[in-house]
C-alpha positions as MATLAB code, in Angstrom:
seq = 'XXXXXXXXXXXXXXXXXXXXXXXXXXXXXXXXXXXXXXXXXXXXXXXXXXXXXXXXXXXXXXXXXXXXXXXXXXXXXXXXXXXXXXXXXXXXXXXXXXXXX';
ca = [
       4.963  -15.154    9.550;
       2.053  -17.478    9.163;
       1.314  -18.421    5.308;
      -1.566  -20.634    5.066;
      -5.261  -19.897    6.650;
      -4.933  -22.936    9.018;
      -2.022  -20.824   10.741;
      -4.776  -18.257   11.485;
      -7.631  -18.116   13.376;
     -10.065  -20.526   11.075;
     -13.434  -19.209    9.957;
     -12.265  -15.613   11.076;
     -14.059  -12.877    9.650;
     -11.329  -10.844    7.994;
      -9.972  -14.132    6.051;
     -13.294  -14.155    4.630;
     -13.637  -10.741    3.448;
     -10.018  -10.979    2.010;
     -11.064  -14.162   -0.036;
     -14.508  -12.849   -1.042;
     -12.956   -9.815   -2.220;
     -10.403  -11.569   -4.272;
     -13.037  -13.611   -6.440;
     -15.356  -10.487   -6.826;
     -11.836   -9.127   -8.369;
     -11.833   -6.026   -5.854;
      -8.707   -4.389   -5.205;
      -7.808   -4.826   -1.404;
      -5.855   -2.644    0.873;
      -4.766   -4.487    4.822;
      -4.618   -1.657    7.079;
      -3.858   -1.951   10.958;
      -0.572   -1.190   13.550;
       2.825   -2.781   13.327;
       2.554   -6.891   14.187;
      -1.131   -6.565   13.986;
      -0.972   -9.583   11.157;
      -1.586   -7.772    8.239;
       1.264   -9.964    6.126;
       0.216  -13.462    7.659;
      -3.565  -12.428    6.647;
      -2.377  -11.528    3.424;
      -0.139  -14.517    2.835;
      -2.726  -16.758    4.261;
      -5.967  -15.591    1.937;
      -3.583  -15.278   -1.133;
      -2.704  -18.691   -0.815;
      -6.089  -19.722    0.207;
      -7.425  -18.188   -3.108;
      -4.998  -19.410   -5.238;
      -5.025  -22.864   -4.125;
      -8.326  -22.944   -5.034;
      -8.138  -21.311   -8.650;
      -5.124  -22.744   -9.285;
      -3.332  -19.561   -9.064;
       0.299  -18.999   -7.983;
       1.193  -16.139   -5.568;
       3.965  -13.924   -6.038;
       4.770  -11.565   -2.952;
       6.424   -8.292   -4.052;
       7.755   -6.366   -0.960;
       7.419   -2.547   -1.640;
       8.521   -1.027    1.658;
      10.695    1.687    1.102;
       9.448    2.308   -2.342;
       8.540    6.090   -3.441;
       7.441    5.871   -7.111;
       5.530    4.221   -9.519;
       8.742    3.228  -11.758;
      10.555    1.768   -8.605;
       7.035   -0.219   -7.763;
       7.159   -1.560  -10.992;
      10.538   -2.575  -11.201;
      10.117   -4.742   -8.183;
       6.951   -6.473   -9.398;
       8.247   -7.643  -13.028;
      11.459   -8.569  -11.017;
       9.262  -10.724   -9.122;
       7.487  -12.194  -12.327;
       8.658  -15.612  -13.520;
      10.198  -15.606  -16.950;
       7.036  -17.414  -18.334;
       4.656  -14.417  -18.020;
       7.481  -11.684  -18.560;
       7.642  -13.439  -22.008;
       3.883  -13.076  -22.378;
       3.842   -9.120  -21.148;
       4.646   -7.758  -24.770;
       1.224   -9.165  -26.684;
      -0.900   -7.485  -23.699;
       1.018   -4.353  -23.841;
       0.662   -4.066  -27.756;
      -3.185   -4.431  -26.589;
      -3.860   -1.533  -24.379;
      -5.188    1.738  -25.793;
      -5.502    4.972  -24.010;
      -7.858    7.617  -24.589;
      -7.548   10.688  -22.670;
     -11.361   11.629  -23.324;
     -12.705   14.568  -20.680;
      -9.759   14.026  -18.274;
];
C-alpha cells in the first residue's frame, strides 16, 4: 500500500479532487473494485493534506463493522490520549433540537 502522493501517479486527477475536497471540508466517499487503489489514494491525499496543514492522520479500519456504536468504538480507540482528553468540553457543547424532524 502506497502512503504518500509521490507513490502515485503525480498530478493525477483523482489526488486532486481528494485534496480539494478536503480543504473545502466536504465529506468524501472512494468508491471503485477490489485493488483498484482506493486505500493508497486515500492514504496518499490524507497525508498530502495534512502535511500541509499540519494535521496528523489517523486511519481507522471499519471493515467488518455493522453499527454506529461498533464504528465509534474503533475511531476513539484510534484517537491519541491527547484529544480523547479534550472530547468531554466539545461534548458538553453540542445541543440537539429535534425541530420539524
Amino acid at each position: 500500500m502506497r502512503k504518500d502522493k509521490e507513490s502515485l501517479f503525480e498530478g493525477s486527477e483523482e489526488l486532486n479532487k481528494l485534496i480539494n475536497a478536503l480543504h473545502a471540508k466536504s465529506w468524501v466517499a472512494i468508491l471503485g473494485p477490489r485493488m483498484a487503489g482506493k486505500t493508497s489514494l486515500a492514504w496518499a491525499g490524507a497525508n498530502a493534506f495534512a502535511e500541509k496543514m499540519k494535521y496528523k492522520v489517523i486511519f481507522v479500519d471499519l471493515k467488518n463493522t455493522e453499527t454506529s456504536r461498533q464504528a465509534t468504538k474503533k475511531i476513539l480507540g484510534r484517537l491519541p490520549k491527547s484529544i480523547l482528553d479534550t472530547l468531554p468540553k466539545y461534548i458538553a457543547e453540542i445541543s440537539f433540537s429535534t425541530g420539524d424532524i
